[in-house]
PASEBA-1860 file (N, C-alpha, C; in nm, 3 decimals):
! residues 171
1> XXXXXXXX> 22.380/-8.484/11.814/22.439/-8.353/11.802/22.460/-8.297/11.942 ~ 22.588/-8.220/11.979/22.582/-8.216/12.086/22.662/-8.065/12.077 ~ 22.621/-7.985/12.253/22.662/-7.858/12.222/22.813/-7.857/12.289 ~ 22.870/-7.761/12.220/23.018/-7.743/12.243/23.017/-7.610/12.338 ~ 22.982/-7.581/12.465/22.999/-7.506/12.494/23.071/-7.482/12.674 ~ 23.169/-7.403/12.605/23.264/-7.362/12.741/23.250/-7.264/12.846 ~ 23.323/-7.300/12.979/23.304/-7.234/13.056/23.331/-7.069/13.035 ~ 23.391/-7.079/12.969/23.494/-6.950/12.902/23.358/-6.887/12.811
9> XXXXXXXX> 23.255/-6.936/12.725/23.162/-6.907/12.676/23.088/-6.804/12.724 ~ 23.046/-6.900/12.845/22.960/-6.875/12.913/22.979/-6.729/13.006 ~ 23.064/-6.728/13.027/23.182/-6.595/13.120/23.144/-6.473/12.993 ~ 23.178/-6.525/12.887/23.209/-6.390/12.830/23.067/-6.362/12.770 ~ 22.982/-6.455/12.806/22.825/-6.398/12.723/22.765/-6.365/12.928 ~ 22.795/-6.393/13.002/22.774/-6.284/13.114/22.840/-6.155/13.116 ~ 22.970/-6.161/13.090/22.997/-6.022/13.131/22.919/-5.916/12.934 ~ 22.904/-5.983/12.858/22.848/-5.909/12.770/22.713/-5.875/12.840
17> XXXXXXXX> 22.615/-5.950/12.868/22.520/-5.912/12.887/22.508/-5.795/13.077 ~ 22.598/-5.818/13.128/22.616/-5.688/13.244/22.691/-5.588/13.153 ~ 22.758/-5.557/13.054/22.796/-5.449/13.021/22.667/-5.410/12.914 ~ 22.526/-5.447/12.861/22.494/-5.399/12.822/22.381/-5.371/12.889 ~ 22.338/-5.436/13.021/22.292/-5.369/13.160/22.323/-5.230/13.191 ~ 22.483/-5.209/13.178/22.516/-5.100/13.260/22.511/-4.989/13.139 ~ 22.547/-5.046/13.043/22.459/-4.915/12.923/22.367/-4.871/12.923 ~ 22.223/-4.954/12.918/22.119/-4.925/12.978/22.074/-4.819/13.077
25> XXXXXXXX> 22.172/-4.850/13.204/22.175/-4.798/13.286/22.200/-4.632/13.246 ~ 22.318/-4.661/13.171/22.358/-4.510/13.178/22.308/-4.417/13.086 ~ 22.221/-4.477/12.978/22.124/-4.386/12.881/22.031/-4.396/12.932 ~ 21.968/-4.439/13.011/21.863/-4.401/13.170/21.898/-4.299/13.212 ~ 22.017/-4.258/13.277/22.068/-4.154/13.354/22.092/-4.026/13.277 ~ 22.143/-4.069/13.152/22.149/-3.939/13.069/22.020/-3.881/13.061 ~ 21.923/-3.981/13.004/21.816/-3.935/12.958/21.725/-3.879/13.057 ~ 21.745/-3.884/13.201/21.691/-3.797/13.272/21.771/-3.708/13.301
33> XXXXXXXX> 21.902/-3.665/13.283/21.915/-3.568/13.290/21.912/-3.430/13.202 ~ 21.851/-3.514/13.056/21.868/-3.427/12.947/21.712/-3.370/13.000 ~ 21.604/-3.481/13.007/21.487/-3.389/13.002/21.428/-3.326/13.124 ~ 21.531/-3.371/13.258/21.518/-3.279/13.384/21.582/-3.147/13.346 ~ 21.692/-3.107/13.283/21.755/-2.928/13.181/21.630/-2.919/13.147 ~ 21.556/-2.986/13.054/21.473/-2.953/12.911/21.350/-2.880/13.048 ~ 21.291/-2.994/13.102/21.219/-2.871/13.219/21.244/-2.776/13.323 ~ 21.382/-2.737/13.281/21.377/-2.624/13.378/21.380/-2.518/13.299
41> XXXXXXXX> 21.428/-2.524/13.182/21.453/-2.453/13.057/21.284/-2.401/13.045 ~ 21.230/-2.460/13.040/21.057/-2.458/12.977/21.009/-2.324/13.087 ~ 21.059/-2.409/13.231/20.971/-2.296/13.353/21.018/-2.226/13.295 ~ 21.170/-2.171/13.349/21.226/-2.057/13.319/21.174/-1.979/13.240 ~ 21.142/-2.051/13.112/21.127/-1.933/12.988/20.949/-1.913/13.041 ~ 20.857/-1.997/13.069/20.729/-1.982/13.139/20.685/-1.811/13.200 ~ 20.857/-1.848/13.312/20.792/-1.703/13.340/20.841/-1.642/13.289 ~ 20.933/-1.619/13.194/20.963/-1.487/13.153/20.874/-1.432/13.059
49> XXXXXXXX> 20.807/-1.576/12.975/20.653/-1.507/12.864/20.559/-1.413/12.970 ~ 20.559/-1.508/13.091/20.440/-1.476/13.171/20.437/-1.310/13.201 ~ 20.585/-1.266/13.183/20.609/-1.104/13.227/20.597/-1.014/13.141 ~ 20.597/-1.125/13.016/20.611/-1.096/12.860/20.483/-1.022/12.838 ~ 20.406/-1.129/12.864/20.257/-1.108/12.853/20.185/-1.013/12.888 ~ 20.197/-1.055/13.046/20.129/-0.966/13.113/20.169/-0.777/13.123 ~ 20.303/-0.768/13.047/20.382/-0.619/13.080/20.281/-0.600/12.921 ~ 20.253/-0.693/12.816/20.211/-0.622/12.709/20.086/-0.632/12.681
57> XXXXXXXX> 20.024/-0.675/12.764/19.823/-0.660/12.839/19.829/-0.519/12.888 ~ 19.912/-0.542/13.021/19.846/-0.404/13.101/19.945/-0.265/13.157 ~ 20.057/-0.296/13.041/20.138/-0.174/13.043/20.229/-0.279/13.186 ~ 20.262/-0.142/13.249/20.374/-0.112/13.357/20.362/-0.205/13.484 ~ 20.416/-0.316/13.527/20.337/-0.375/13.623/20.387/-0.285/13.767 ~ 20.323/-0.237/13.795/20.341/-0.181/13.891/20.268/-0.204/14.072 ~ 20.319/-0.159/14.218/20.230/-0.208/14.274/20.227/-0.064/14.341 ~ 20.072/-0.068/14.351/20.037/0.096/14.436/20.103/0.190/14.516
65> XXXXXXXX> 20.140/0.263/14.473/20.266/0.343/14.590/20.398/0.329/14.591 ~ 20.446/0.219/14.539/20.596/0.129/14.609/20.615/0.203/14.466 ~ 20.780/0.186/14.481/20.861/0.231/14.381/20.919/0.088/14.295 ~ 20.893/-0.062/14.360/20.937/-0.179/14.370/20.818/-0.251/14.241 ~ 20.890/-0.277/14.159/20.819/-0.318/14.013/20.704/-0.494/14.040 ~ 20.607/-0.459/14.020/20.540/-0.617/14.040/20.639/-0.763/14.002 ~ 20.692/-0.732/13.925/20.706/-0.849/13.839/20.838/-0.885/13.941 ~ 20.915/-0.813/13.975/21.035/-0.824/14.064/21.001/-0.849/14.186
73> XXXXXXXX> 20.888/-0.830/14.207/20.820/-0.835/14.374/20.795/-0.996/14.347 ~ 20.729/-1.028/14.273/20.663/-1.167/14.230/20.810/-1.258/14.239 ~ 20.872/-1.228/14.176/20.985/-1.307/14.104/21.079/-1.383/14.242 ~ 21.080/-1.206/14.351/21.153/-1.286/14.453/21.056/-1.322/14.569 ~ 20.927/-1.279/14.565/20.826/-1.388/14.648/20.855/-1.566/14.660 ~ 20.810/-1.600/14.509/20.861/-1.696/14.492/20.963/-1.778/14.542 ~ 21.047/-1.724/14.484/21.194/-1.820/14.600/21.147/-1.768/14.697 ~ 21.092/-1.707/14.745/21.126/-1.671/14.898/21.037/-1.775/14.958
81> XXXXXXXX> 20.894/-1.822/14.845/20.800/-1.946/14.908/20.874/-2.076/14.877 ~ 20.984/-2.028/14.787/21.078/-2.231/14.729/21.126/-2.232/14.896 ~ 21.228/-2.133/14.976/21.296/-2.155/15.010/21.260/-2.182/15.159 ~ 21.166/-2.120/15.211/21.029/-2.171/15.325/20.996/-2.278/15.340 ~ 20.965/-2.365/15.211/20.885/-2.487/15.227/20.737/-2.458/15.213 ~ 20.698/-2.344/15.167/20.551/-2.350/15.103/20.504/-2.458/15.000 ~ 20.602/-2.442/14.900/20.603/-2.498/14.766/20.594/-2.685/14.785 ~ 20.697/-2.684/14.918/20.688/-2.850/14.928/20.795/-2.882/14.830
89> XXXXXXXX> 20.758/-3.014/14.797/20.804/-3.106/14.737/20.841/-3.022/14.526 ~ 20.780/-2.911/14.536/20.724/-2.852/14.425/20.835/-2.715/14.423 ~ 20.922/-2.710/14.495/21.001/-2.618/14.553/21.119/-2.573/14.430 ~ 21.170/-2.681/14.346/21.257/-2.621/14.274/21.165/-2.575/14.128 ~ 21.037/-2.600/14.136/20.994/-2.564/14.004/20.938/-2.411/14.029 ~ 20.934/-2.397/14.127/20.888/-2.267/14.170/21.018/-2.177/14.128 ~ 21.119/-2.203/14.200/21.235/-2.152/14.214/21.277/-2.080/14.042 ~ 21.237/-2.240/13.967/21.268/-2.217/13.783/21.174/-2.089/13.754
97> XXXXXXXX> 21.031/-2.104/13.770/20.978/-2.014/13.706/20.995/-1.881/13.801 ~ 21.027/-1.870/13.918/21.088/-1.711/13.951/21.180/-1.668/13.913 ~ 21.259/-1.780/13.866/21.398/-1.678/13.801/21.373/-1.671/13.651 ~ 21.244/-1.709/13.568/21.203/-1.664/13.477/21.086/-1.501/13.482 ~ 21.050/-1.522/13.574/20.984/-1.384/13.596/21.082/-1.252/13.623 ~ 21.225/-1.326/13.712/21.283/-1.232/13.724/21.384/-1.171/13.655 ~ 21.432/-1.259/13.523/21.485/-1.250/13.366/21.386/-1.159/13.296 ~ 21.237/-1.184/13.304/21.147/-1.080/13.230/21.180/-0.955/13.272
105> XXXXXXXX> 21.178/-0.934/13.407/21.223/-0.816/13.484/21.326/-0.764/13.428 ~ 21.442/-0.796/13.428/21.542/-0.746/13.387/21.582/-0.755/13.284 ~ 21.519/-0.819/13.160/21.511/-0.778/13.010/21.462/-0.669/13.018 ~ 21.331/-0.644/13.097/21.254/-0.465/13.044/21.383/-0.355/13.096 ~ 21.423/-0.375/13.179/21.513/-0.301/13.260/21.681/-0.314/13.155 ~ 21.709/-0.398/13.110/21.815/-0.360/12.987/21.772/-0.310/12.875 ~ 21.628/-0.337/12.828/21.582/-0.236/12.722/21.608/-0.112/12.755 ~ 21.542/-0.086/12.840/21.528/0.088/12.897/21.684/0.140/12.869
113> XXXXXXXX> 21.773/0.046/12.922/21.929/0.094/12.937/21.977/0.141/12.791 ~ 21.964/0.042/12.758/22.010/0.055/12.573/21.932/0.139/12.485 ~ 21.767/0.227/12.523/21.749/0.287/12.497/21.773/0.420/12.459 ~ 21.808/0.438/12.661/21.885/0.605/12.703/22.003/0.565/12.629 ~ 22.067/0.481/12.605/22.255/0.471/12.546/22.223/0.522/12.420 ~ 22.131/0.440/12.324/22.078/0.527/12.177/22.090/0.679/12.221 ~ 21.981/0.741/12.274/21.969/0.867/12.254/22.040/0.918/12.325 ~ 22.146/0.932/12.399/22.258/0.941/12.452/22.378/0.991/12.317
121> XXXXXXXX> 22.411/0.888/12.243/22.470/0.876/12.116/22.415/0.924/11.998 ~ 22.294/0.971/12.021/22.219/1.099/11.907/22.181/1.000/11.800 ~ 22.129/0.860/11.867/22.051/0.765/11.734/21.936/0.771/11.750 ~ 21.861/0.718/11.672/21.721/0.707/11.710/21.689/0.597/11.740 ~ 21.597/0.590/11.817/21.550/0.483/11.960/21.494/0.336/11.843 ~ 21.477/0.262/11.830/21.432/0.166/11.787/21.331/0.062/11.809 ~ 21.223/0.067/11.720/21.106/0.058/11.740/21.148/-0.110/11.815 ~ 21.051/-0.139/11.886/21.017/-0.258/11.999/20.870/-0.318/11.944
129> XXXXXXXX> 20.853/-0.415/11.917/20.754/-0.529/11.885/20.679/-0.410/11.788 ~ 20.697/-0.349/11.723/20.645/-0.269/11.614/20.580/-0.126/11.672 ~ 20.608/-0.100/11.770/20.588/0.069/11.827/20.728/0.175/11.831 ~ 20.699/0.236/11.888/20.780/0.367/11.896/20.813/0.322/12.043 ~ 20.962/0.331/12.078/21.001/0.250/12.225/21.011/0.405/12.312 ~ 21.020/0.510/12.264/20.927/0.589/12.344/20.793/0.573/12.404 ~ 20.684/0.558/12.345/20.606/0.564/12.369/20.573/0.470/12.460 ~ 20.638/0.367/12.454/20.647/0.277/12.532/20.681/0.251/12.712
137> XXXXXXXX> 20.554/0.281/12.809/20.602/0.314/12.953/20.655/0.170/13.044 ~ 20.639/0.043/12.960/20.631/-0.026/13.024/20.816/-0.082/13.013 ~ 20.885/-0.009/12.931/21.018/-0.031/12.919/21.100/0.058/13.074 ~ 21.109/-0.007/13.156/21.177/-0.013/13.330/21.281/0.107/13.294 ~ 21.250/0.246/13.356/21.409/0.314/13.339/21.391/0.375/13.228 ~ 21.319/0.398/13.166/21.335/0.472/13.048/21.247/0.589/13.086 ~ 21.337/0.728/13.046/21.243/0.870/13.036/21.242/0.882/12.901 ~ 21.082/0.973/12.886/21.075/1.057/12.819/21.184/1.203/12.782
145> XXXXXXXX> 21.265/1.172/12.664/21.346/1.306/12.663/21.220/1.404/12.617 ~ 21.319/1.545/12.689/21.265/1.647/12.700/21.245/1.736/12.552 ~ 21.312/1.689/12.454/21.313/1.716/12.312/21.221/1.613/12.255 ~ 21.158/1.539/12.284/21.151/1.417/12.188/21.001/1.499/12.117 ~ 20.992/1.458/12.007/20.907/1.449/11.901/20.855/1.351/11.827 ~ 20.766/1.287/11.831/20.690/1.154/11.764/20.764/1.203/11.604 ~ 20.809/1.032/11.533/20.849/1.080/11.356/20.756/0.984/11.337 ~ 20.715/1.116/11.220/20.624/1.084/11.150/20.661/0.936/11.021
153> XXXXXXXX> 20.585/0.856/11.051/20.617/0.745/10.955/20.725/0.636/11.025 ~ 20.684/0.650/11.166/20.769/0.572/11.229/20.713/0.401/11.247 ~ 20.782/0.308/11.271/20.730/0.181/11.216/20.588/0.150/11.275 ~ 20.518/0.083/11.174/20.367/0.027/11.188/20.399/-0.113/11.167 ~ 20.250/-0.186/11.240/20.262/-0.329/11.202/20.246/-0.372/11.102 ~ 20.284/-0.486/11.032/20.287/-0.510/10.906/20.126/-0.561/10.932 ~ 20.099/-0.559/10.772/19.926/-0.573/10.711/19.944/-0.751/10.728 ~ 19.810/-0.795/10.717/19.847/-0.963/10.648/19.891/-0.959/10.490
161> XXXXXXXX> 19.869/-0.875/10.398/19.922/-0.898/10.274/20.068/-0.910/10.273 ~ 20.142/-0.779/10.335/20.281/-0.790/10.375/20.303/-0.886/10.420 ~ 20.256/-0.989/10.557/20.336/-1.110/10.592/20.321/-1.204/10.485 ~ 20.222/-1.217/10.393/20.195/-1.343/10.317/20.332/-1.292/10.211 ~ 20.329/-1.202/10.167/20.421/-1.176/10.092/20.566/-1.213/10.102 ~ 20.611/-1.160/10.260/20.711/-1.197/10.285/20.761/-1.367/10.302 ~ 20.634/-1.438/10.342/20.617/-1.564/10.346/20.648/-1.642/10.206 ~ 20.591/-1.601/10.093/20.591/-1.664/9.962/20.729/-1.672/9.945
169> XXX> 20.812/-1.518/9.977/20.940/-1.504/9.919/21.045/-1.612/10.017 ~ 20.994/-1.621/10.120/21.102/-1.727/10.162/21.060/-1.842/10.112 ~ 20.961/-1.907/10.082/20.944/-2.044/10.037/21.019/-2.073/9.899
END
């Protein structure tokens, strides 16, 4: 028994096997570039919980005296250590999570905006993570109006019976 095999064979089972090299190759390349996005995506949002957090621990982040908001001070520290060479080699992850601290920043600071625009337009302000967004000091830019009056029966957090409830009904 003998094998029948041509030069021509042989050619076309090389170039098959370099074109499925270079496939390889290139779902290699994708695939780091999908999950090099996927971590910058992560910092990013990192710090913006982190402003999240910390603005709904200890109120207003503020720094003694300055009119200049912590979280905005922090946010452009940061790059300011990516762009030095503090950070090193560690430089663009820094960079991700300051411009997530500094997105937290300026989410509180468009709340506040869209607040005054409500009562501006004679609506009523709309409760924020289940409070009264008055009452609320840690929303950047927002005054107290000079009319305002707490309403009575204004939203509370839901009980655990209420969430289980609401839970059953979606299942």
């Amino acid at each position: 028994m003998s094998l029948n095999i041509t030069r021509r064979d042989i050619e076309e089972a090389h170039q098959f096997a370099r074109d499925a090299l270079n496939r390889a190759k290139g779902y290699k390349n994708s695939g780091e570039a999908v999950v090099g996005q996927l971590t910058q995506t992560l910092e990013v949002a990192a710090g913006a919980v982190a402003v999240g957090a910390l603005s709904g621990r200890f109120g207003p982040l503020t720094i003694a005296n300055s009119p200049v908001p912590l979280d905005l001070a922090l946010g452009v520290a940061g790059h300011a250590m990516g762009f030095v060479g503090i950070a090193g080699r560690h430089a663009e992850h820094l960079h991700n999570f300051s411009d997530g601290v500094i997105a937290g920043y300026l989410t509180k600071l468009g709340v506040g905006f869209g607040a005054q625009m409500r009562t501006k337009a004679g609506l009523p302000v709309l409760a924020i993570s289940g409070e009264d967004s008055y009452e609320r000091p840690d929303i950047v830019g927002y005054q107290l109006p000079s009319n305002y009056q707490p309403q009575v029966g204004a939203a509370q957090p839901l009980t655990e019976a209420e969430l289980m409830r609401m839970a059953q009904a979606i299942r």
